[in-house]
N, C-alpha and C positions, 0 to 999 in steps of 0.2 A: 822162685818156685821150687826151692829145694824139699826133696820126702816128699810129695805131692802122686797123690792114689786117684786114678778114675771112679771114684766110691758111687753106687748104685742107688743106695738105700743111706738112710738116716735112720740115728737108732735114738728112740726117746726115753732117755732114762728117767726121769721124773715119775716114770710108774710105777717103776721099781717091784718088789715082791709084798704084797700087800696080804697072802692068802686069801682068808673066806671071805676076808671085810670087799672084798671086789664086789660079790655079790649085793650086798647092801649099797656102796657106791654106784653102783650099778643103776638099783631100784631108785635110788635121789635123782640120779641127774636124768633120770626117765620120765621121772614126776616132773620136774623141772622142764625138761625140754616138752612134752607135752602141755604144761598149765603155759610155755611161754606161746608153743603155737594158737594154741586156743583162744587165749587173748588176743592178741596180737588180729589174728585172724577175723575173730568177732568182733572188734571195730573197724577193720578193714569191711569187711561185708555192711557193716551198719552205715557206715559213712558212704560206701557206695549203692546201697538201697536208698537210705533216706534222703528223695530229692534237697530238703531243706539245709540239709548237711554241702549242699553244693557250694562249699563258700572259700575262700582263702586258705582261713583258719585251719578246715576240715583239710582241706586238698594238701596242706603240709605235712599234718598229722596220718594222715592216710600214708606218705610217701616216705613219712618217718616209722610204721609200722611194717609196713612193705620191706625198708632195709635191716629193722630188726630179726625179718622173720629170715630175710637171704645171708644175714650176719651167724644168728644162730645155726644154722642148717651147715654152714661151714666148719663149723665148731662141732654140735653135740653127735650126728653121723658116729666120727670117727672115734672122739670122746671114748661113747658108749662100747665101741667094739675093741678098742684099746684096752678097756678095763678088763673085757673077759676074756682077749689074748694072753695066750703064752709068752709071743715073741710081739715087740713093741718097732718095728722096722717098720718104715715109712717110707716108697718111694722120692726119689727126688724129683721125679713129675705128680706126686700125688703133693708132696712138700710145698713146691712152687705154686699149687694152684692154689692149696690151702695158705698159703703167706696171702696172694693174689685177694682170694675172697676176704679175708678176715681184717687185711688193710684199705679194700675199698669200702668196707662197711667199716671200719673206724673212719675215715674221710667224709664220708658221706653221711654219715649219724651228723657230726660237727657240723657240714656245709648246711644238711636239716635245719638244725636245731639253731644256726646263723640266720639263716633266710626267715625263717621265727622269728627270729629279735626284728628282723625288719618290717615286718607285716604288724607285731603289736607295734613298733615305732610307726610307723604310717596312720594304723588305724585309731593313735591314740594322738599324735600330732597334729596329723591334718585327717581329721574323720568327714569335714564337706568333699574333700577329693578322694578319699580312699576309694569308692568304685569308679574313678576312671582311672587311675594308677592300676591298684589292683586287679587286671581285667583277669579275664583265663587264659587269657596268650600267653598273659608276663607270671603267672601263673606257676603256668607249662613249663616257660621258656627257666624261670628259677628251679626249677624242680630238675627236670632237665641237664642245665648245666654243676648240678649238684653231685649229680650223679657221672658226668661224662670228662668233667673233670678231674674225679677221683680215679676213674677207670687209666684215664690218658695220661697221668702220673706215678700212677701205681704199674701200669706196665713199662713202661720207662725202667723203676727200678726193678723189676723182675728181671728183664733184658739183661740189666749188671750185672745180676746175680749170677746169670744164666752162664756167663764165660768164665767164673771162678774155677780153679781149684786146691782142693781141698786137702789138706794136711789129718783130717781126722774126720770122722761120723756121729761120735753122739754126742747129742744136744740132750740138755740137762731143763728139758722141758716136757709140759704135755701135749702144746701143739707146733709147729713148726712157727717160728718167728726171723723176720730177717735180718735183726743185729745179730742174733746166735749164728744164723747161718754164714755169716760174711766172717763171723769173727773166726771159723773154722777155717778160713779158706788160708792157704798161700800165695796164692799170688797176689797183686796189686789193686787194694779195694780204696785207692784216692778217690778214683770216679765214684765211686758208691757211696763216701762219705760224703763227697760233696756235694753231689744229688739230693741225699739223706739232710742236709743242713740246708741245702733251696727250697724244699718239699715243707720243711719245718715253717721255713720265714716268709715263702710264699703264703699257706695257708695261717699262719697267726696272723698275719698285715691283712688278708683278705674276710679274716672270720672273728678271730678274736673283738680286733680295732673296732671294728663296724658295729659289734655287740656290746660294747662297752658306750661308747658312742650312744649308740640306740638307747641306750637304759638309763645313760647321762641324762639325754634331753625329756625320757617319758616323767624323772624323778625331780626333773623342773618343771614339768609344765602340771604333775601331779602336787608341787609345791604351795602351787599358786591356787588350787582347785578347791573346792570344797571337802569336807572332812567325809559323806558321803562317797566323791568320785576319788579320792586318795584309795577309802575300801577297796570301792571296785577294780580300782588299777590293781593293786595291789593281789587281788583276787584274780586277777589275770595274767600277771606275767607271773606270778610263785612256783605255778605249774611247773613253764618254761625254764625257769632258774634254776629247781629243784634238777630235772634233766640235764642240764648243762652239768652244774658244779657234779651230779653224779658221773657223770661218764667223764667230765677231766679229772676228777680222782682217780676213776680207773685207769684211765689211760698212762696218767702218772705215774699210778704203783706199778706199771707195766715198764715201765722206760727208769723207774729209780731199780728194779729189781734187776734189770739187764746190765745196769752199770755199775753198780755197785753189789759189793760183796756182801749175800744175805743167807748164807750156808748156818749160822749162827740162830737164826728163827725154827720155828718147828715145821716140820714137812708142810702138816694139812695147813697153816699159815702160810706158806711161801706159794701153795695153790690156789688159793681161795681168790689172795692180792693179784696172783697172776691172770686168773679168768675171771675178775671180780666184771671184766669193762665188756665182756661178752655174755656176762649170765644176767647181773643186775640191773640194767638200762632193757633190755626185750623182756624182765620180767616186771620190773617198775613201772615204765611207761604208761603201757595201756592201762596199770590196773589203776594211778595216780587220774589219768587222763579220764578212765571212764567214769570215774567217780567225781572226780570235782566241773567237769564241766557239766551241766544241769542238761544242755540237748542233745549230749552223746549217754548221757545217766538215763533220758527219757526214751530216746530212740534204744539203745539195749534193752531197757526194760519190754518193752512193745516187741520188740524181736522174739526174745526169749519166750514171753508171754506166747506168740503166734505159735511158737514151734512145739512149748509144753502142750498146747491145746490142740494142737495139728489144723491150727487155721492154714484155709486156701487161697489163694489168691493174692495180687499183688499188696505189699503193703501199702496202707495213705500214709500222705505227710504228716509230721506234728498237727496232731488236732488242736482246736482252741482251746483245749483247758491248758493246753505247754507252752502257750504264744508269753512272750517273755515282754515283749513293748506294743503297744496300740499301732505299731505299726506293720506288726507282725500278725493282726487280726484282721487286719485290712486287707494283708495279704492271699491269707487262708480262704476268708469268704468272698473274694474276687479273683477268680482264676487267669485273668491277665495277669501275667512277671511285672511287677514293679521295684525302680532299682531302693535298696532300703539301707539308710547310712548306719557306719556303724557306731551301735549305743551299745554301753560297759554295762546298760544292764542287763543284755542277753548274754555276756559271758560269766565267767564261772563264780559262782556263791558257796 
């Protein structure tokens, strides 16, 4: 722990002297973080208005929205006020919580977007059992540990971080990340490596496997199916896939940019790759999601519809002109819950 400084503050170079253009970056990532709440937002509310939307599928999507919006807020806050500071210092309790937020929402987007893969595997493997698998407990209970095990892992390596010290202060970033921060430190960060390398092989063995897995068996059993139900598979899980492979990209260029030497690229390139996994995925999502899935395309519209019009009152459910199967007309015009299996032709076309 030799030259080792009680340092207060972290200082983020990455923002460097930009002059006027701040104001303009400014005015983007404003637009951006605004169209990303809005969205985000507006299927959240649609999916929790629209009783019919009360299904598996939605309650994923909904807790996949939900972490987008707590992901971004971690992020564009500071972002925004960084650009039109002077001085670019960052507490080291403001640092830590910002590490904290921005890796339990990378965690928990994955663990999302994992628990996904398993809901289309169920729903398209065994669709006579899918609603007693699928109940709302087990529901809960996946959503839930999605989220509580990001939290109880990621403070773990906060903790690490927490008893370093530190040989220097600025980080040659925009927001605080915890390879850079560790890599400043002097003293002894074996434990944080090898935390760092459990955290990794715990969640690929738990997330990755299982979704490879899952998409193995839906591209056999869509092998075997008629040319019809291969569409419709097909039409359903792209969504999914599309979300995945984008935010493992991001995350990628996030982890190849911290280890490797990329001073040799142009600035606004080395920022774009670096926040590609926090701006692209809360701005993709819903808008991908609300448009190809046909009853979250129909519920927005109806939404929208009520509020340009300043209608009152509660909204109804899908009317029968949006009933996707004969079994979903049954449902509508008999107001007993009847449990309804799931068919690929109610999801996305």
């Amino acid at each position: 722990m030799e030259n080792s400084t009680h340092y207060k503050v972290f200082r983020l170079a990455a923002y460097g002297d930009i002059g006027q253009l701040k104001y303009f970056y400014f005015a983007v990532v404003t637009v951006l973080y605004f169209v990303i709440i809005l969205a985000n937002a507006l299927l959240i509310g649609v999916i929790f208005i629209e009783r019919s939307l009360h299904e598996p599928m939605y309650m994923f999507l909904c807790a996949l929205f939900v972490n987008q919006l707590y992901g971004s807020t971690g992020l564009f806050p500071a972002f925004m006020f960084y650009l039109l500071s002077d001085t670019h210092d960052i507490s080291l309790l403001y640092c830590y919580l910002q590490i904290y937020v921005l890796y339990t929402y990378g965690l928990t987007e994955y663990s999302n977007l994992a628990v996904m893969s398993y809901d289309r595997y169920m729903s398209i493997c065994y669709p006579l059992q899918y609603n007693n698998i699928m109940t709302p407990e087990r529901v809960c209970s996946l959503i839930l540990l999605s989220c509580l095990s990001s939290f109880f892992l990621i403070a773990i390596i906060i903790s690490l971080s927490l008893r370093l010290q530190f040989c220097g202060n600025v980080l040659d970033r925009l927001y605080c990340d915890n390879y850079s921060v560790v890599k400043l430190a002097c003293s002894n960060t074996t434990l944080n490596n090898i935390w760092g390398l459990v955290v990794t092989v715990l969640y690929i063995s738990c997330t990755i496997c299982p979704t490879i897995y899952s998409y193995v068996r839906i591209l056999q059993i869509c092998l075997k199916s008629s040319k019809e139900t291969k569409q419709k598979a097909f039409n359903t899980c792209t969504p999914h896939i599309a979300s995945m492979l984008n935010f493992l990209f991001g995350w990628l260029f996030v982890i190849l940019q911290g280890r490797y030497e990329t001073a040799d690229l142009p600035p606004i390139l080395r920022t774009i790759l670096f926040v590609y996994f926090l701006i692209c995925p809360p701005l993709f999502n819903p808008l991908m999601y609300g448009v190809r899935i046909v009853k979250i395309r129909h519920a927005c519209k109806k939404l929208v519809s009520c509020i340009t019009t300043e209608h009152q009152g509660e909204l109804p459910s899908l009317p029968s002109d949006y009933a996707q199967t004969d079994a979903e007309w049954d449902r509508w015009e008999d107001p007993t819950p009847q449990p309804i299996l799931p068919d690929l032709d109610s999801w996305p076309i």
